[in-house]
mmCIF file of the C-alpha atoms, coordinates in Angstrom:
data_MODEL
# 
_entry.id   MODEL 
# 
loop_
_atom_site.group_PDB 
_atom_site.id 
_atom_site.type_symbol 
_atom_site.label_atom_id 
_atom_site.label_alt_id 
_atom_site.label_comp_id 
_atom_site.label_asym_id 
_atom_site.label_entity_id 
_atom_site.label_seq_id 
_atom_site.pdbx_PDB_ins_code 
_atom_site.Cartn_x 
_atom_site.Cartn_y 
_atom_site.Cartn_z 
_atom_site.occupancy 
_atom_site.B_iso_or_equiv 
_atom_site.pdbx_formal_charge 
_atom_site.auth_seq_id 
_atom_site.auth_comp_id 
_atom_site.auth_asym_id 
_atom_site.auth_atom_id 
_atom_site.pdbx_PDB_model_num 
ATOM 1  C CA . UNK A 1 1  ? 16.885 150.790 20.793  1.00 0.00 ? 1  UNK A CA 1 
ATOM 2  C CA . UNK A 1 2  ? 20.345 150.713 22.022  1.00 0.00 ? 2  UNK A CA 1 
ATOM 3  C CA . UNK A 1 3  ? 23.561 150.145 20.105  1.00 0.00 ? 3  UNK A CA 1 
ATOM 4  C CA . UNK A 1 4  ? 25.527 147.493 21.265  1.00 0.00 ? 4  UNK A CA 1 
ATOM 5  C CA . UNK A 1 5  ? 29.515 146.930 20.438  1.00 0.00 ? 5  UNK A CA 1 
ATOM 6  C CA . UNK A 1 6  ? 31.570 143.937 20.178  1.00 0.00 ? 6  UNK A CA 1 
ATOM 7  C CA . UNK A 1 7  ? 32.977 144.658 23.181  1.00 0.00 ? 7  UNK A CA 1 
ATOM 8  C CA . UNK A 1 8  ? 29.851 144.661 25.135  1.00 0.00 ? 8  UNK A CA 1 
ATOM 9  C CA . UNK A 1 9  ? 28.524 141.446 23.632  1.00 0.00 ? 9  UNK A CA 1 
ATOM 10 C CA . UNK A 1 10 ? 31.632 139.898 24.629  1.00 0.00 ? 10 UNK A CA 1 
ATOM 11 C CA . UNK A 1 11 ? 31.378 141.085 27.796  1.00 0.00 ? 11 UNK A CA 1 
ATOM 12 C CA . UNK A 1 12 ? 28.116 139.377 28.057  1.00 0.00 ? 12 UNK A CA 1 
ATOM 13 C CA . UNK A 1 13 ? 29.206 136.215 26.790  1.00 0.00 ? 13 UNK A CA 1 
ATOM 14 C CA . UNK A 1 14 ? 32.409 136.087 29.087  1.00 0.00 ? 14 UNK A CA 1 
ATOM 15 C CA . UNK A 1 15 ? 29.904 136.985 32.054  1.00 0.00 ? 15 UNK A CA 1 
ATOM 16 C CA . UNK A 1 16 ? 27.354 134.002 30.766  1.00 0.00 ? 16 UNK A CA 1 
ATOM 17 C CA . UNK A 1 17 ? 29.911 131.323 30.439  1.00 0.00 ? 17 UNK A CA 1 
ATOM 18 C CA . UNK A 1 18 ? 32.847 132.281 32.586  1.00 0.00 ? 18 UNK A CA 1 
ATOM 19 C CA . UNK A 1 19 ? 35.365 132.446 29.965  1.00 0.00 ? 19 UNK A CA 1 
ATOM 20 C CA . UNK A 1 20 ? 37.582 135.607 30.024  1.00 0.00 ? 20 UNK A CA 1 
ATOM 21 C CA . UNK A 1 21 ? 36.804 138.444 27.734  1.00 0.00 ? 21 UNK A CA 1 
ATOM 22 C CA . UNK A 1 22 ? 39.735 138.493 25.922  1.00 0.00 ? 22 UNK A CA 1 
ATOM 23 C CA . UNK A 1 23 ? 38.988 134.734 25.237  1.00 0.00 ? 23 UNK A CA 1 
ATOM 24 C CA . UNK A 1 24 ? 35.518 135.578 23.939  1.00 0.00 ? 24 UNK A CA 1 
ATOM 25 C CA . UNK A 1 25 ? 37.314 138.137 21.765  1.00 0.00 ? 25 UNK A CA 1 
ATOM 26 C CA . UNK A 1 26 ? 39.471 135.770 20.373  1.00 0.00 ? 26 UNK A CA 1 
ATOM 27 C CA . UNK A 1 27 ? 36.968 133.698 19.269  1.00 0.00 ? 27 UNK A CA 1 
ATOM 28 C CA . UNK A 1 28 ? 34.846 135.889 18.148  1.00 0.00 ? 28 UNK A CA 1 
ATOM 29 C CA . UNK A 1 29 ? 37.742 137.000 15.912  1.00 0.00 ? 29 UNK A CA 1 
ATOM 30 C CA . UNK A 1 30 ? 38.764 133.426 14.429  1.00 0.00 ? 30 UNK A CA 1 
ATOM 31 C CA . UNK A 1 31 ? 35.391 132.822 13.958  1.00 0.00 ? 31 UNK A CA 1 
ATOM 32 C CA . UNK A 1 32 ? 34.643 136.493 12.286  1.00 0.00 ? 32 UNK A CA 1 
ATOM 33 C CA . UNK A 1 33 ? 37.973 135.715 9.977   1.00 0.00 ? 33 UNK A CA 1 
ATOM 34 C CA . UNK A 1 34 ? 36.939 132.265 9.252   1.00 0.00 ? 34 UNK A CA 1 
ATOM 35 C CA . UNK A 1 35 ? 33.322 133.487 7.918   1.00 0.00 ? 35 UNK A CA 1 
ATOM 36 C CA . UNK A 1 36 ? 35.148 136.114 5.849   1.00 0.00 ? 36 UNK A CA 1 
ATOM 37 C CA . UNK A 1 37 ? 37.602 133.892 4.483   1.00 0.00 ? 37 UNK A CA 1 
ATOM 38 C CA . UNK A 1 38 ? 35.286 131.213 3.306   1.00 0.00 ? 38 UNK A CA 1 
ATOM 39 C CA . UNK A 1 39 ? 32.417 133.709 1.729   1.00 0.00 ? 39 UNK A CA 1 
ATOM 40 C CA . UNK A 1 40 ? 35.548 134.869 -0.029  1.00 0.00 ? 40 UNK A CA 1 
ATOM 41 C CA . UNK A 1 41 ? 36.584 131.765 -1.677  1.00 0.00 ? 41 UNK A CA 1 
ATOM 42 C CA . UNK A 1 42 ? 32.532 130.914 -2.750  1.00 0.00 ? 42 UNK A CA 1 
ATOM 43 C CA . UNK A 1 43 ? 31.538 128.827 0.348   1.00 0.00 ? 43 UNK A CA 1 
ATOM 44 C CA . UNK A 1 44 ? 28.257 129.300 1.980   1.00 0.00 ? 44 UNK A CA 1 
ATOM 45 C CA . UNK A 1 45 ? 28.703 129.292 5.738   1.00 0.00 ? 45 UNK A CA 1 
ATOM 46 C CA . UNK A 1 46 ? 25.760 128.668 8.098   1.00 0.00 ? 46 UNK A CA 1 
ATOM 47 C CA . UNK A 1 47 ? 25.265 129.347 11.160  1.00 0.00 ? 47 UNK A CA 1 
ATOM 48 C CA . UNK A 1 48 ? 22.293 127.152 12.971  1.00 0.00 ? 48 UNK A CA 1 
ATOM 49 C CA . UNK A 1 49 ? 19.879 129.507 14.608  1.00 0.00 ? 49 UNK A CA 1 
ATOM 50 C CA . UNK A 1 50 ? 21.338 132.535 12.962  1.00 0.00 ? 50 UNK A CA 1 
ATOM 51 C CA . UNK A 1 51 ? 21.627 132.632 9.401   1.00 0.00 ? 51 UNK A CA 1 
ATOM 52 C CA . UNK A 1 52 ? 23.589 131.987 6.344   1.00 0.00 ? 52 UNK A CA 1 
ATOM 53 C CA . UNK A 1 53 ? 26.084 134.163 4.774   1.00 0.00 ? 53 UNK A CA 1 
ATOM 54 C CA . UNK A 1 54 ? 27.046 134.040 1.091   1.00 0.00 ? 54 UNK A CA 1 
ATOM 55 C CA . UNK A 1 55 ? 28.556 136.266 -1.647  1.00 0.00 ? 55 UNK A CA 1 
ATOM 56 C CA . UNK A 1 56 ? 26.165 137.291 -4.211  1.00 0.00 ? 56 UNK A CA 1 
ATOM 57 C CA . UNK A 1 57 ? 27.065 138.113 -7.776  1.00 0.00 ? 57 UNK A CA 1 
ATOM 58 C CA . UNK A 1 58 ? 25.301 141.807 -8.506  1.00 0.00 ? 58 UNK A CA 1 
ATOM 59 C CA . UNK A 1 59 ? 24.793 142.415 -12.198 1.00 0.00 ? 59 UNK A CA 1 
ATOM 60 C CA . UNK A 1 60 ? 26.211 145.723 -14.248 1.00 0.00 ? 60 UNK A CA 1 
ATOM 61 C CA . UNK A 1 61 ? 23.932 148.360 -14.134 1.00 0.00 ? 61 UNK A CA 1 
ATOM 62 C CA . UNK A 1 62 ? 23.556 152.189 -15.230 1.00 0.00 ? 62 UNK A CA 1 
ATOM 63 C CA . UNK A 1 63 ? 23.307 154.452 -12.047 1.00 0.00 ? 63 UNK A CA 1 
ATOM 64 C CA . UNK A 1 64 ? 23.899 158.297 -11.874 1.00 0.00 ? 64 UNK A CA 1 
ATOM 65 C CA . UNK A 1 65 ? 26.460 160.111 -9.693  1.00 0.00 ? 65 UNK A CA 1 
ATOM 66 C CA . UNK A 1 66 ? 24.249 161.904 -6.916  1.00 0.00 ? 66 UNK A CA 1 
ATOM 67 C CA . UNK A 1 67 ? 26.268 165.053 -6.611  1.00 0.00 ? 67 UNK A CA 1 
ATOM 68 C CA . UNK A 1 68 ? 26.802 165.984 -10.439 1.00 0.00 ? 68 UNK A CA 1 
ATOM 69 C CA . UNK A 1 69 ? 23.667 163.886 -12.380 1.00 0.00 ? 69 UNK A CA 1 
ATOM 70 C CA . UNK A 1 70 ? 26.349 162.423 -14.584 1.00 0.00 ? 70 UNK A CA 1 
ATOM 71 C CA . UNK A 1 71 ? 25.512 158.780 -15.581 1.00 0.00 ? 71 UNK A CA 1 
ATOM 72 C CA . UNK A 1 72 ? 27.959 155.819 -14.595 1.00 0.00 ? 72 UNK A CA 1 
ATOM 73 C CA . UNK A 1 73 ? 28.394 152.722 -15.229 1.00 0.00 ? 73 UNK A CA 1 
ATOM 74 C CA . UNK A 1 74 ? 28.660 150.226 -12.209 1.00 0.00 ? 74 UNK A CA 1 
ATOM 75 C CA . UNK A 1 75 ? 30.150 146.860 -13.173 1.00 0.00 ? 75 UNK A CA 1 
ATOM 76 C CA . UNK A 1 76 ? 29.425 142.948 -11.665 1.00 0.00 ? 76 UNK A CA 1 
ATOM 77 C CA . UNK A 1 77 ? 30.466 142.319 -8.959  1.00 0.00 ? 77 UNK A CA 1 
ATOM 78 C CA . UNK A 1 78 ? 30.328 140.524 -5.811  1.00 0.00 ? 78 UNK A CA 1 
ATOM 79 C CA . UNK A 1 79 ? 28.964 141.317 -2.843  1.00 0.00 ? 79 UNK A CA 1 
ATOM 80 C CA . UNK A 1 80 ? 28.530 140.123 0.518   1.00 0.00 ? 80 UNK A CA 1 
ATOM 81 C CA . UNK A 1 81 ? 24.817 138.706 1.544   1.00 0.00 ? 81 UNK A CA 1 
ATOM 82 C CA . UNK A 1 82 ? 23.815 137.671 4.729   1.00 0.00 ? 82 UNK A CA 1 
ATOM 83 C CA . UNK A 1 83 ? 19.922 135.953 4.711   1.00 0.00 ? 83 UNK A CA 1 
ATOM 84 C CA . UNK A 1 84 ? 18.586 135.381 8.799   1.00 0.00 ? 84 UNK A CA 1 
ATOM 85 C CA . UNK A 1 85 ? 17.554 131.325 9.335   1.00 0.00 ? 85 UNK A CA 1 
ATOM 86 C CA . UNK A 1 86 ? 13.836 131.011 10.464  1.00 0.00 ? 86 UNK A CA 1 
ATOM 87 C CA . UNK A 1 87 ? 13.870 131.400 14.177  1.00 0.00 ? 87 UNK A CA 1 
ATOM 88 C CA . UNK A 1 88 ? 16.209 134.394 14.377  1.00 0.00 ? 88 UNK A CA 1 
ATOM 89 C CA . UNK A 1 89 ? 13.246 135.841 11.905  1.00 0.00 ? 89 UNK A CA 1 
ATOM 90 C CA . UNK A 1 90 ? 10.860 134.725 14.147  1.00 0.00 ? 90 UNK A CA 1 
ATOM 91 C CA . UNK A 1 91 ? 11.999 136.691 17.251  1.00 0.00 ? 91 UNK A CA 1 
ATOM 92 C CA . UNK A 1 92 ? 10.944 140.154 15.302  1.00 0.00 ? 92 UNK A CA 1 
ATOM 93 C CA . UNK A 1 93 ? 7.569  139.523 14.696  1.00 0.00 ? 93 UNK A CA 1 
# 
């Protein structure tokens, strides 16, 4: 398995459609701060053949500090979700 960066993925996409890289970037950025910015404000965003991304509510619950045992207390709260559509599922099996 090999770890692969932003950087090369756009490098792949520039080389696949013959945009520049630092186009590709771009985009991927806008489209990167666009997800962000409408998860934060509630929206569901999807994306077809790749998923949907959400925030989910996570309720309070009692949880111990792993270093000293002591119990804590971690509130609601929100949390980013992401859930894979069908297809992009499909190509792991």
């Amino acid at each position: 398995m090999e770890k692969i960066s932003s950087a090369d993925l756009a490098k792949e996409v520039a080389d696949k459609t013959g945009f520049s890289q630092a186009c590709v970037k771009d985009v991927f950025k806008a489209t990167d701060d666009a997800i962000q910015s409408h998860v934060k404000s509630g929206d569901i965003v999807t994306l077809a053949g790749l998923g949907t991304f959400r925030g989910a509510e996570r309720k309070a619950r009692d949880s111990r500090n792993p270093h000293t045992g002591e119990k804590i207390n971690v509130p609601a709260h929100q949390s980013p979700a992401f859930k894979p559509s069908k297809p992009f599922k499909d190509l792991l099996k």
